[in-house]
PDB file of N, CA, C and O in Angstrom:
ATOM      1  N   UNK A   1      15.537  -2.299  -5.492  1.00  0.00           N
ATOM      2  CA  UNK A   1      14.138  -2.482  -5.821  1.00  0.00           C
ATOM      3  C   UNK A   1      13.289  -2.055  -4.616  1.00  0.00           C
ATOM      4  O   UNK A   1      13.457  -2.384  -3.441  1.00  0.00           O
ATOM      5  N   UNK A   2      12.051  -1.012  -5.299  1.00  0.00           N
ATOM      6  CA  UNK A   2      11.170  -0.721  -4.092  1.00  0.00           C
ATOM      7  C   UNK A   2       9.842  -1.463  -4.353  1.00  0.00           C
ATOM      8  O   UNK A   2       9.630  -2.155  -5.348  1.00  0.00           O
ATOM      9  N   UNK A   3       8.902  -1.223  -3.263  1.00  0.00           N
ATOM     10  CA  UNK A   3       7.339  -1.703  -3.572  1.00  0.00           C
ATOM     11  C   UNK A   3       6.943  -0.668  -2.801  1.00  0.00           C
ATOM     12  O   UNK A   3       7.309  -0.197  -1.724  1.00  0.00           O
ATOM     13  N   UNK A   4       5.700  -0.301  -3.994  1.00  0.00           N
ATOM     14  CA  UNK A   4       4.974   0.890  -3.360  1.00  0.00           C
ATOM     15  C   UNK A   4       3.212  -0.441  -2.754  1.00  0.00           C
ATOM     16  O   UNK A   4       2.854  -1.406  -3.428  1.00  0.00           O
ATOM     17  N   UNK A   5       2.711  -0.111  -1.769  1.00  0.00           N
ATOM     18  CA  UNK A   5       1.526  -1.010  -1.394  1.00  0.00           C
ATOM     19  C   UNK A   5       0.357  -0.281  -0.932  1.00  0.00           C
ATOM     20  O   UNK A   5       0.428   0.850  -0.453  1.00  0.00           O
ATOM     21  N   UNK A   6      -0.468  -0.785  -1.045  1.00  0.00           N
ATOM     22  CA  UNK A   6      -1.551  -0.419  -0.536  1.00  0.00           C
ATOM     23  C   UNK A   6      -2.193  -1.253   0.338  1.00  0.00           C
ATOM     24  O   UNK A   6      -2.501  -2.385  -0.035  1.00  0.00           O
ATOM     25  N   UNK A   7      -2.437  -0.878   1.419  1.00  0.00           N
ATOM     26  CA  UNK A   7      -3.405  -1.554   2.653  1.00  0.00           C
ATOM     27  C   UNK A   7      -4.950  -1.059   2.897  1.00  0.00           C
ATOM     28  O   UNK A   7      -5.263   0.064   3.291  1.00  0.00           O
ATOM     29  N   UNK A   8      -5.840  -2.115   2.587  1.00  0.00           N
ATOM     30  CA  UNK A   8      -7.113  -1.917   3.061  1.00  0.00           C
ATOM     31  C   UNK A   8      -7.177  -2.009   4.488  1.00  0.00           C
ATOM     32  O   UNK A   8      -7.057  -3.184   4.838  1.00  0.00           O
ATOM     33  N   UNK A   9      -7.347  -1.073   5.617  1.00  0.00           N
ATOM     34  CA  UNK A   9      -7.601  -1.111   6.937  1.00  0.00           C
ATOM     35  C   UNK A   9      -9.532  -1.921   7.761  1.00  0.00           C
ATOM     36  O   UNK A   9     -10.646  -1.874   7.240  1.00  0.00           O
ATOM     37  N   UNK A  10      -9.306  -2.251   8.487  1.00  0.00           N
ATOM     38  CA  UNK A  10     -10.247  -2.785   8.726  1.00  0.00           C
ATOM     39  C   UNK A  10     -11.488  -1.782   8.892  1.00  0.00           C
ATOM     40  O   UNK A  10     -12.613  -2.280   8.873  1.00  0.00           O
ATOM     41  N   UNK A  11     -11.343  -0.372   9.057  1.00  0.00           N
ATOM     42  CA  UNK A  11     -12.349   0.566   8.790  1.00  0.00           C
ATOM     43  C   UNK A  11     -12.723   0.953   7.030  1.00  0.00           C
ATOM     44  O   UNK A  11     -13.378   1.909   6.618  1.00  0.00           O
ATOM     45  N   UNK A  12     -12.114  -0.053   6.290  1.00  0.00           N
ATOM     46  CA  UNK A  12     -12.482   0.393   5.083  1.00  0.00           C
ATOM     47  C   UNK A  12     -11.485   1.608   4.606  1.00  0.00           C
ATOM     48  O   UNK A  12     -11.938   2.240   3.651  1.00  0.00           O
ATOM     49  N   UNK A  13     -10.372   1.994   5.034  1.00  0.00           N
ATOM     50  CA  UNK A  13      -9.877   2.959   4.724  1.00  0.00           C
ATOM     51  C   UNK A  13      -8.624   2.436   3.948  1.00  0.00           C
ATOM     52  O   UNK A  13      -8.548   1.209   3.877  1.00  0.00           O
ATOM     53  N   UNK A  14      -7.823   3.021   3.470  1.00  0.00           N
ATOM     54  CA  UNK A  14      -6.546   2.943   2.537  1.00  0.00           C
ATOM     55  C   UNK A  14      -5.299   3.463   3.320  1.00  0.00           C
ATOM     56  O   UNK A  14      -5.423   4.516   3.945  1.00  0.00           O
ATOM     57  N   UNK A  15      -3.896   2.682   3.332  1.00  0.00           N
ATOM     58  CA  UNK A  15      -2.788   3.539   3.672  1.00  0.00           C
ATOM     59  C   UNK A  15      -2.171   3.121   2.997  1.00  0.00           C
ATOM     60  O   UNK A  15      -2.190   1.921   2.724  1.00  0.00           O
ATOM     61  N   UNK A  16      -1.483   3.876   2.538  1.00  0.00           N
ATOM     62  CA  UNK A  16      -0.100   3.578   1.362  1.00  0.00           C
ATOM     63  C   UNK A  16       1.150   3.785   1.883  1.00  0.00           C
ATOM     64  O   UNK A  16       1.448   4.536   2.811  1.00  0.00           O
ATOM     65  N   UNK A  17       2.004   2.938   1.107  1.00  0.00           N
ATOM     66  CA  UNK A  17       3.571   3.206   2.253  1.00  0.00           C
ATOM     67  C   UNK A  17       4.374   2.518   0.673  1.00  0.00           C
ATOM     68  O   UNK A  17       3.936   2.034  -0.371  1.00  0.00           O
ATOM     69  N   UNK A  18       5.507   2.760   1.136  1.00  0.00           N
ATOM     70  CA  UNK A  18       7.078   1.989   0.597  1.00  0.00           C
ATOM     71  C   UNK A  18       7.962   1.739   1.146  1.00  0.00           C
ATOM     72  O   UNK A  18       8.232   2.311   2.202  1.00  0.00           O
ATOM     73  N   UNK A  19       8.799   0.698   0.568  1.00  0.00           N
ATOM     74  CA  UNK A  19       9.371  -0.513   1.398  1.00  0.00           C
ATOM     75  C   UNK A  19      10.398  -1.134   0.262  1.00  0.00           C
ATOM     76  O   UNK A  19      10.245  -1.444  -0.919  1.00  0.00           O
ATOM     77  N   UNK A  20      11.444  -1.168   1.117  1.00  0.00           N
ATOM     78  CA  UNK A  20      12.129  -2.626  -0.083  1.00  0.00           C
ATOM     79  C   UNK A  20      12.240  -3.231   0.293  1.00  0.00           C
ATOM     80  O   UNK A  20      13.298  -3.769  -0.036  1.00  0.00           O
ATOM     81  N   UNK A  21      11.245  -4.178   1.688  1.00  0.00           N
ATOM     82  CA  UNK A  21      11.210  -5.098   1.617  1.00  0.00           C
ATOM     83  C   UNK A  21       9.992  -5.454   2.255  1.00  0.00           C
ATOM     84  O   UNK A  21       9.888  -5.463   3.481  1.00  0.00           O
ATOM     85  N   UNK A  22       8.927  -5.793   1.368  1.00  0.00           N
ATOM     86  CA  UNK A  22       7.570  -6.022   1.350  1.00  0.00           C
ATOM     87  C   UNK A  22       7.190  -7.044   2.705  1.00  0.00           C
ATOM     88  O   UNK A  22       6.887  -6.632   3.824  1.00  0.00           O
ATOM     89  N   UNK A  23       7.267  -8.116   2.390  1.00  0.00           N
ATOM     90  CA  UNK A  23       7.724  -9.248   3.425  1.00  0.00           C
ATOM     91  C   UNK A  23       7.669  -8.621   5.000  1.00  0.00           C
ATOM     92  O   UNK A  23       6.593  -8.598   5.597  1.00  0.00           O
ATOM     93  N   UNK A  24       8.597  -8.244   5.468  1.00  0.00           N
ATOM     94  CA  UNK A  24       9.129  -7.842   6.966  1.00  0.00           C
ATOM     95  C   UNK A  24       8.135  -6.446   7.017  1.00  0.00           C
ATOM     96  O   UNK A  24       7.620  -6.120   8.087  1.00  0.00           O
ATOM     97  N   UNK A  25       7.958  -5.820   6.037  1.00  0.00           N
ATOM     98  CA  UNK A  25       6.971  -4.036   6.294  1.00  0.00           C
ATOM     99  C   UNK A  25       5.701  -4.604   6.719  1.00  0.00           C
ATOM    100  O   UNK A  25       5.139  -3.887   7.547  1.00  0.00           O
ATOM    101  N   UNK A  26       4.993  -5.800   6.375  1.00  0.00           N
ATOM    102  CA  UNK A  26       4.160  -6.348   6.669  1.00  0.00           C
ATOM    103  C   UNK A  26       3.690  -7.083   7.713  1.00  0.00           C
ATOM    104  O   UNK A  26       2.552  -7.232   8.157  1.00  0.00           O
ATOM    105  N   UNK A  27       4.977  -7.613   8.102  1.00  0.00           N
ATOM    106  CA  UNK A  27       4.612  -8.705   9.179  1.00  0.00           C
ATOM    107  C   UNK A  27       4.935  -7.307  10.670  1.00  0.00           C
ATOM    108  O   UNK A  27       4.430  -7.383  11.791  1.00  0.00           O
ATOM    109  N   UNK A  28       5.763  -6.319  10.245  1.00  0.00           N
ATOM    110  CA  UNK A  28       5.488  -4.950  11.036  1.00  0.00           C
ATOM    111  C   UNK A  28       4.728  -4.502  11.878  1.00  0.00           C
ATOM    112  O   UNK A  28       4.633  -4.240  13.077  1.00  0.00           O
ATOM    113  N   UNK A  29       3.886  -4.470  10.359  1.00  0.00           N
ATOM    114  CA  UNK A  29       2.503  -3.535  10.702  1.00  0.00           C
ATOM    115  C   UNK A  29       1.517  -5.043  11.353  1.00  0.00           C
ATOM    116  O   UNK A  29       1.006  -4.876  12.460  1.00  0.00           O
ATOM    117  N   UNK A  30       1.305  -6.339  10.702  1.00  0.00           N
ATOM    118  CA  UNK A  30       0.862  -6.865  11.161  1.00  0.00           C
ATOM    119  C   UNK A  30       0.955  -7.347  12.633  1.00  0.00           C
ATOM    120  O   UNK A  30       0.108  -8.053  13.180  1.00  0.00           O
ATOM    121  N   UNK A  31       1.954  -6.935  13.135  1.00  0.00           N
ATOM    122  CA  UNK A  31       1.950  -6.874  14.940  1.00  0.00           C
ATOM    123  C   UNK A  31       2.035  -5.560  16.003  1.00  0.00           C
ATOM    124  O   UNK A  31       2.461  -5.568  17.158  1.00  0.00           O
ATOM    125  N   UNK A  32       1.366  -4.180  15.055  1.00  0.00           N
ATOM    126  CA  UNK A  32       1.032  -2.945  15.603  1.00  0.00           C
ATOM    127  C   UNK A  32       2.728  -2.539  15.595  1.00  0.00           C
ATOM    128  O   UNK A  32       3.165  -1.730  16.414  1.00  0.00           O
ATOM    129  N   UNK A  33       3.273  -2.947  14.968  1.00  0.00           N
ATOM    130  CA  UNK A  33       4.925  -1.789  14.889  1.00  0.00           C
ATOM    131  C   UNK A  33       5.376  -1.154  13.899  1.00  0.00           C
ATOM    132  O   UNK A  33       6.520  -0.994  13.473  1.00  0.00           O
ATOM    133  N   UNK A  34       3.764  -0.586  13.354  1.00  0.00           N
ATOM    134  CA  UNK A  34       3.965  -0.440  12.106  1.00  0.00           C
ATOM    135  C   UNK A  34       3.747   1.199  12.307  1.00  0.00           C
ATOM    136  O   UNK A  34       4.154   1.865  13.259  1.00  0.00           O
ATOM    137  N   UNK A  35       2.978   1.679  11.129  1.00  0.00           N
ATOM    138  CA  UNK A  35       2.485   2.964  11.333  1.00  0.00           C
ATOM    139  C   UNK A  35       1.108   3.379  12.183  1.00  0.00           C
ATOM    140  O   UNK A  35       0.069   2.985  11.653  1.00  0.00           O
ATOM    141  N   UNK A  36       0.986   3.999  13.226  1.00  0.00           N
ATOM    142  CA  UNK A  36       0.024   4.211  13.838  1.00  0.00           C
ATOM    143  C   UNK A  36      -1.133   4.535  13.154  1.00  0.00           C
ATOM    144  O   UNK A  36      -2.157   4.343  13.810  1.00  0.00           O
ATOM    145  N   UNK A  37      -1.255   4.890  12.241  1.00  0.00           N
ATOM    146  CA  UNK A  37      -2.472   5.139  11.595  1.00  0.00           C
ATOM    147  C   UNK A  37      -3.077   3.600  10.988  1.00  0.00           C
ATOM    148  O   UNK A  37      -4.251   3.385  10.686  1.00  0.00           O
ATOM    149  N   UNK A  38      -1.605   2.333  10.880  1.00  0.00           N
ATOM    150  CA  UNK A  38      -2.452   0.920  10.615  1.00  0.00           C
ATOM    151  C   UNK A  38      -2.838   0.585  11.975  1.00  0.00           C
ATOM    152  O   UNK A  38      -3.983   0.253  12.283  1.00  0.00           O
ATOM    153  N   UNK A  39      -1.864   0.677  12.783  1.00  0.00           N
ATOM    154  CA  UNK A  39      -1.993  -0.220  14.313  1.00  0.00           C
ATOM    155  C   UNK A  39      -3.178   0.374  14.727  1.00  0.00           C
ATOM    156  O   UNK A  39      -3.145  -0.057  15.880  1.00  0.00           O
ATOM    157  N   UNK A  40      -4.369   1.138  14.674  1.00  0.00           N
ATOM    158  CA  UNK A  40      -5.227   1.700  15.168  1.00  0.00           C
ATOM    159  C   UNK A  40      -6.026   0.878  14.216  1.00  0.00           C
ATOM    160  O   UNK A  40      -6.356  -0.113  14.867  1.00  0.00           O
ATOM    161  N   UNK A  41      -6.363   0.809  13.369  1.00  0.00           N
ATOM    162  CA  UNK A  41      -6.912  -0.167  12.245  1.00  0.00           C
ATOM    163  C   UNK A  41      -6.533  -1.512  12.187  1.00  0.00           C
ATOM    164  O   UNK A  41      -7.184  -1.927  11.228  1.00  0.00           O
ATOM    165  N   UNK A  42      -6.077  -2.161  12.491  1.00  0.00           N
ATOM    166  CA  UNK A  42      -6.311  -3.906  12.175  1.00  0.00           C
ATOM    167  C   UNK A  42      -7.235  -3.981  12.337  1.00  0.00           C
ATOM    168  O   UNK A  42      -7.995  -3.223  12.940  1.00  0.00           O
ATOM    169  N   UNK A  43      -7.542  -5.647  11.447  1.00  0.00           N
ATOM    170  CA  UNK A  43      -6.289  -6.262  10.655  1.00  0.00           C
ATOM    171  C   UNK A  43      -6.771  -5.806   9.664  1.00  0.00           C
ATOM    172  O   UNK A  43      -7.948  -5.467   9.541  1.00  0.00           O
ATOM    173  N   UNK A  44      -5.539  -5.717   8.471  1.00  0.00           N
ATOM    174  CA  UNK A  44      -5.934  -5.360   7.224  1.00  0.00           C
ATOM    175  C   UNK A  44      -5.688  -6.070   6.182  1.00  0.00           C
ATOM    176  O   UNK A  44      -4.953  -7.000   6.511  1.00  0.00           O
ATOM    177  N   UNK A  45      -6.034  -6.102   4.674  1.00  0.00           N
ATOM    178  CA  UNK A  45      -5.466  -6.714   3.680  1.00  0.00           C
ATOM    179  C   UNK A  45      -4.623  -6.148   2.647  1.00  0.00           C
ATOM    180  O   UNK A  45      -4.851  -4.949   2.487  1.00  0.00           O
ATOM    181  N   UNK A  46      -3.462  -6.761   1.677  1.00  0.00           N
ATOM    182  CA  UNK A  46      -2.463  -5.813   1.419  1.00  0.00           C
ATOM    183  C   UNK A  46      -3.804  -5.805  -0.194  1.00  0.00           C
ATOM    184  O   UNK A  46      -4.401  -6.853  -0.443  1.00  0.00           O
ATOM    185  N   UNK A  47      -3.934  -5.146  -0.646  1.00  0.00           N
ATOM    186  CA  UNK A  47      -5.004  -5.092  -1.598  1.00  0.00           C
ATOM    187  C   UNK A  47      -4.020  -4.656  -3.164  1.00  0.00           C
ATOM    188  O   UNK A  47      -4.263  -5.278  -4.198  1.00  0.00           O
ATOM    189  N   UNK A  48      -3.148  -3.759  -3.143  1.00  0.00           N
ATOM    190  CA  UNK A  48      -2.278  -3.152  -4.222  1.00  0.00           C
ATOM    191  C   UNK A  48      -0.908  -3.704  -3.993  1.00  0.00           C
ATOM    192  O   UNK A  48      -0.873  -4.172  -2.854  1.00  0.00           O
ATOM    193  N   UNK A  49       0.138  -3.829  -4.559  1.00  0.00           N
ATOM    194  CA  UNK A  49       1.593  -3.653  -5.142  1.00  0.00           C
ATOM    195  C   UNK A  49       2.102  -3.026  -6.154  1.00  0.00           C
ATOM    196  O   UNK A  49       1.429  -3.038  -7.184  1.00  0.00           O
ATOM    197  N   UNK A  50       3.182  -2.433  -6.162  1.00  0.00           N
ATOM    198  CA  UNK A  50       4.248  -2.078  -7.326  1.00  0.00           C
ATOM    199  C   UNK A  50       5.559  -2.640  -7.155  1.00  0.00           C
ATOM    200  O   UNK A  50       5.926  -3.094  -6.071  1.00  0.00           O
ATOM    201  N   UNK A  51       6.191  -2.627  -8.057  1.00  0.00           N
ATOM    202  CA  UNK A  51       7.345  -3.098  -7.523  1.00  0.00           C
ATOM    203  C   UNK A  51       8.486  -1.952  -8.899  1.00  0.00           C
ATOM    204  O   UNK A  51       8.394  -1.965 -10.127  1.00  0.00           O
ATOM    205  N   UNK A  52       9.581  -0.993  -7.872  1.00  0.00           N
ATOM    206  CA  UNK A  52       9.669   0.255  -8.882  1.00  0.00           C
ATOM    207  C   UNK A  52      11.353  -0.353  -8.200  1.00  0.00           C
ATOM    208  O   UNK A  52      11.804  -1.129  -7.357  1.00  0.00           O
ATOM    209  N   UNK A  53      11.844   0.722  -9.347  1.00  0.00           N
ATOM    210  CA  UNK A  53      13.358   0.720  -9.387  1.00  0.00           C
ATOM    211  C   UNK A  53      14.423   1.054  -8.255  1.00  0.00           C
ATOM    212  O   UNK A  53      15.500   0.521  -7.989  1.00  0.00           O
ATOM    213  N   UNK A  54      13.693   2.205  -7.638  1.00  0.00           N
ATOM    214  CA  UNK A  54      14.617   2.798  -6.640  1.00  0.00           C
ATOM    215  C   UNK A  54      13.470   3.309  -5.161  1.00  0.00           C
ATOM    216  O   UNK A  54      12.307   3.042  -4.860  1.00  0.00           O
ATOM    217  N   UNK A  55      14.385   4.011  -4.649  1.00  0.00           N
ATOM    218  CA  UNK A  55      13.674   5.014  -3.665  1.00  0.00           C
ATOM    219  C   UNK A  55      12.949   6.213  -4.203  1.00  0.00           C
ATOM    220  O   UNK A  55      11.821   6.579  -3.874  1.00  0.00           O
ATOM    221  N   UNK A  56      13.768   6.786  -5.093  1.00  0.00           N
ATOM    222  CA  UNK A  56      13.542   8.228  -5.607  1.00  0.00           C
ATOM    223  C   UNK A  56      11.801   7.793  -6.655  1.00  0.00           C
ATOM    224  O   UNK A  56      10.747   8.382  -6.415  1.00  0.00           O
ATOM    225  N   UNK A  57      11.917   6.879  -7.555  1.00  0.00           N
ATOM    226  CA  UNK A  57      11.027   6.414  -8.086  1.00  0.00           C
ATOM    227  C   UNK A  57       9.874   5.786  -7.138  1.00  0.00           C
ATOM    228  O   UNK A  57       8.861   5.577  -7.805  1.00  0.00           O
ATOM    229  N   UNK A  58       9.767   5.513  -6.112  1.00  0.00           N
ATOM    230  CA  UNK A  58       8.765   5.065  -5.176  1.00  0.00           C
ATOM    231  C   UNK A  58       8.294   6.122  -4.603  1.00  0.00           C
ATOM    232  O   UNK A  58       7.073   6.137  -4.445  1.00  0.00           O
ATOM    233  N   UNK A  59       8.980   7.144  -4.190  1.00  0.00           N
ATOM    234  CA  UNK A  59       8.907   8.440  -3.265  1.00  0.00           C
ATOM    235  C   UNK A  59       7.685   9.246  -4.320  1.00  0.00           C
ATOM    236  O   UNK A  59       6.636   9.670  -3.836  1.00  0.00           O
ATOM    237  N   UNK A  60       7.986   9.360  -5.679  1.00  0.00           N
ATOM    238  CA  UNK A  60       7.449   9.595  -6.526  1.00  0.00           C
ATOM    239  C   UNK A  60       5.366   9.337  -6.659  1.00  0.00           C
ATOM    240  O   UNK A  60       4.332   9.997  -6.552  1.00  0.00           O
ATOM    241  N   UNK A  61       5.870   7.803  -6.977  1.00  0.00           N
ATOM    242  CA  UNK A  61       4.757   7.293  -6.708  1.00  0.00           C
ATOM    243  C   UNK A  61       3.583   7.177  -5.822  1.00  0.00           C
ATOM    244  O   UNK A  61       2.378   7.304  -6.039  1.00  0.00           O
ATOM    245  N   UNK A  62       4.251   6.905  -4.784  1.00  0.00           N
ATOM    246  CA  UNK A  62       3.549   7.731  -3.799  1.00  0.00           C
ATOM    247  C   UNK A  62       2.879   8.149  -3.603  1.00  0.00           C
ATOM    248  O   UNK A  62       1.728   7.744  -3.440  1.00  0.00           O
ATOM    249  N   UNK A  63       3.377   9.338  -3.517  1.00  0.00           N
ATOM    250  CA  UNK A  63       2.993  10.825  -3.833  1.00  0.00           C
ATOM    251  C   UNK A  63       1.367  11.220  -4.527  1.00  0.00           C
ATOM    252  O   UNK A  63       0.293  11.755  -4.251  1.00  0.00           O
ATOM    253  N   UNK A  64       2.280  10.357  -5.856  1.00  0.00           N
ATOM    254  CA  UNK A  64       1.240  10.276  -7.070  1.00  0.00           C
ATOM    255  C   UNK A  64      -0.277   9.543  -6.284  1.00  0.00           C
ATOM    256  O   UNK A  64      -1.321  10.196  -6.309  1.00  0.00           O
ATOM    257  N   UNK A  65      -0.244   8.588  -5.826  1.00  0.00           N
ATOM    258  CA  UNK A  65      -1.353   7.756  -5.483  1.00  0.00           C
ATOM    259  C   UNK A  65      -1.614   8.657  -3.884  1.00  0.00           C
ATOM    260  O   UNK A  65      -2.109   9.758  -4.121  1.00  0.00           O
ATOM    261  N   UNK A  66      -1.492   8.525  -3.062  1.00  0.00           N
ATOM    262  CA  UNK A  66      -1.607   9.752  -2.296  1.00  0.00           C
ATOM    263  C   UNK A  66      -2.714  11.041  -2.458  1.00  0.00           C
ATOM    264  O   UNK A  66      -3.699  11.370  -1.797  1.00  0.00           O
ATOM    265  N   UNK A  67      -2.072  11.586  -3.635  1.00  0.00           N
ATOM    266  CA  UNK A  67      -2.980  12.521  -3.861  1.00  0.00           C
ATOM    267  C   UNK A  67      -4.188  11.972  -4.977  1.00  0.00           C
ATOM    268  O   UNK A  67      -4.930  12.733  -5.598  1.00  0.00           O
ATOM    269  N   UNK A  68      -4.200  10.492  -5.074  1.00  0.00           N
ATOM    270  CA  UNK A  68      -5.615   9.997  -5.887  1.00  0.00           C
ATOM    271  C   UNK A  68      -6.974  10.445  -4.464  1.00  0.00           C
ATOM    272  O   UNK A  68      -6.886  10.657  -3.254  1.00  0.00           O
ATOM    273  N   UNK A  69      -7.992  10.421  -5.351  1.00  0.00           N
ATOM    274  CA  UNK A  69      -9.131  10.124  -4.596  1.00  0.00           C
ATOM    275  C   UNK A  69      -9.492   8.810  -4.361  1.00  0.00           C
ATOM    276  O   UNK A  69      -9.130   7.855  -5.050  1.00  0.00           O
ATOM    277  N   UNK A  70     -10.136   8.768  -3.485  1.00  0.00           N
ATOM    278  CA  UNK A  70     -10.327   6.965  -2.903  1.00  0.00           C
ATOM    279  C   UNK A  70     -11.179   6.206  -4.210  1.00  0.00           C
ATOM    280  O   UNK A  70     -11.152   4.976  -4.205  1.00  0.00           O
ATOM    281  N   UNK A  71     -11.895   6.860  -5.271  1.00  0.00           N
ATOM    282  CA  UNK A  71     -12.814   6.152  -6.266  1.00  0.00           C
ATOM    283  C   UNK A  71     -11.453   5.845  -7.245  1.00  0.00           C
ATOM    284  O   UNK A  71     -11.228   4.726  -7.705  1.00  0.00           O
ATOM    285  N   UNK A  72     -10.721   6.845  -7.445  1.00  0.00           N
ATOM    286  CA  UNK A  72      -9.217   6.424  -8.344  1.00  0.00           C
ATOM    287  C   UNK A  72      -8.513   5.173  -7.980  1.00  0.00           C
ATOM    288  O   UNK A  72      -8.051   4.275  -8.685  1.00  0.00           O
ATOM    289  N   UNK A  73      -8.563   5.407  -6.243  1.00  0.00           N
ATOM    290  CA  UNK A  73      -7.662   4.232  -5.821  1.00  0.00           C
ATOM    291  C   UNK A  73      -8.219   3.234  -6.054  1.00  0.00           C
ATOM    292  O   UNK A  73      -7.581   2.497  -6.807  1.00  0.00           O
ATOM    293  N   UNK A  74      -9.624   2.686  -5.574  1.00  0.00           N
ATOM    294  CA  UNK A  74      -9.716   1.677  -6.135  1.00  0.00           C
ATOM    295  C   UNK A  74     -10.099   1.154  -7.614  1.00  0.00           C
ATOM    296  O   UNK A  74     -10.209  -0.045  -7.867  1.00  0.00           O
ATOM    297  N   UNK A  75     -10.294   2.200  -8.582  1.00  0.00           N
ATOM    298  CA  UNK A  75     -10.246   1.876  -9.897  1.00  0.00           C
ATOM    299  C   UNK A  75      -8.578   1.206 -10.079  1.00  0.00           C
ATOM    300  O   UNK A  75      -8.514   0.788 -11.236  1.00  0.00           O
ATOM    301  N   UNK A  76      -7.624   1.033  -9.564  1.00  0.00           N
ATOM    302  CA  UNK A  76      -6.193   0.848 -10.086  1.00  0.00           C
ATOM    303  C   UNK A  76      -6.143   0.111  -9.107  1.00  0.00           C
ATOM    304  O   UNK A  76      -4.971  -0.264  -9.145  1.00  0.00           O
ATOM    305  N   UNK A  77      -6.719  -0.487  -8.026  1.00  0.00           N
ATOM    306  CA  UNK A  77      -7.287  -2.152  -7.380  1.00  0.00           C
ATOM    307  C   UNK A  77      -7.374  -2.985  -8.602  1.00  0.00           C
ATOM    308  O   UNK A  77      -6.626  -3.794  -9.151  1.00  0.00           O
ATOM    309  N   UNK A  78      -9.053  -2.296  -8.928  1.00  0.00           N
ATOM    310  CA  UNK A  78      -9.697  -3.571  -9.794  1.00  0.00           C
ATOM    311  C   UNK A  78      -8.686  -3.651 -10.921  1.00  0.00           C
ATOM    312  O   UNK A  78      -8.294  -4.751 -11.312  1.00  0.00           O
ATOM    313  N   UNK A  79      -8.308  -2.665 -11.386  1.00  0.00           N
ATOM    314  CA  UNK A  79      -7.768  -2.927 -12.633  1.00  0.00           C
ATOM    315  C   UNK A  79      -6.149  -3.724 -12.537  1.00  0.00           C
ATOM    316  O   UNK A  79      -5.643  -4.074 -13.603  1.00  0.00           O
ATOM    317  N   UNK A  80      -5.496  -3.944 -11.408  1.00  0.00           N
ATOM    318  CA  UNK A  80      -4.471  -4.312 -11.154  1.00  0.00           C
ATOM    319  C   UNK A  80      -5.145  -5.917 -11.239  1.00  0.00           C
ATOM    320  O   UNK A  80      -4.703  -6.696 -12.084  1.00  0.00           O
ATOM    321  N   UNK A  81      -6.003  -6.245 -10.501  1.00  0.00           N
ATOM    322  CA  UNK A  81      -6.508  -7.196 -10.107  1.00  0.00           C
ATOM    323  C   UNK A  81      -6.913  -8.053 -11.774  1.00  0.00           C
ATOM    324  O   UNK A  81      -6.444  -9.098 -12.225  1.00  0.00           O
ATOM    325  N   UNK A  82      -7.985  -7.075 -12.393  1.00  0.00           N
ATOM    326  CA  UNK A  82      -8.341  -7.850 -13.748  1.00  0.00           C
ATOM    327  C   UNK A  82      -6.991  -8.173 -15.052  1.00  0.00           C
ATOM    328  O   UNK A  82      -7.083  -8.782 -16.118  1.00  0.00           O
ATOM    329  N   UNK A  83      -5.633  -7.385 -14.326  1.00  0.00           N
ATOM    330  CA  UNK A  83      -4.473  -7.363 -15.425  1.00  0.00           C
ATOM    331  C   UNK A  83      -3.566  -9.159 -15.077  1.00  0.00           C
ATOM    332  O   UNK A  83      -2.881  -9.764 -15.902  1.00  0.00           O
ATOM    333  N   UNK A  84      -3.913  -9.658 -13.494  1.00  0.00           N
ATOM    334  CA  UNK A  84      -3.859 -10.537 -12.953  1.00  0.00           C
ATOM    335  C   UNK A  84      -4.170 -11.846 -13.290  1.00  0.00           C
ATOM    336  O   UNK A  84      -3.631 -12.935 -13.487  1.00  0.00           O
ATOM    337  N   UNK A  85      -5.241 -11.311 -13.278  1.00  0.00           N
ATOM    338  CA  UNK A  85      -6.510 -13.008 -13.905  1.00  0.00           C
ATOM    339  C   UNK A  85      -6.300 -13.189 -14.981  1.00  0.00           C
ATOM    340  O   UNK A  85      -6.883 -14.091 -15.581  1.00  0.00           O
TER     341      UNK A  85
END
């Protein structure tokens, strides 16, 4: 099992990553040993999740969200968020 995530950076910006193991990728980045593009940005909030089958299927995804525009990304925030409540 993977999780694809999304991080709101404290400049308002987005980084996306994958992980199979959500938990520890977090507490990572939350002490700058993460990806330099977060550690330059703290602190952030994890704002998105997926949770996908494999690697190959996350790698995928990715990808997919990656190449969204930032108004896409957060349309599939809110809407993750209102599928929630």
């Amino acid at each position: 099992m993977y999780f694809l995530y999304i991080l709101k950076c404290s400049d308002d910006s987005f980084y996306t990553g994958i992980t199979n193991n959500l938990e520890a990728r977090l507490h990572t980045h939350k002490e700058g040993k993460g990806s330099k593009y977060v550690r330059s940005r703290l602190p952030f909030d994890l704002v998105y999740k997926e949770v996908l089958p494999d690697h190959s299927s996350a790698l995928i995804r990715e990808h997919e969200i990656k190449s969204m525009t930032r108004d896409q990304k957060l349309q599939l925030i809110v809407d993750a968020d209102h599928n929630r409540s």
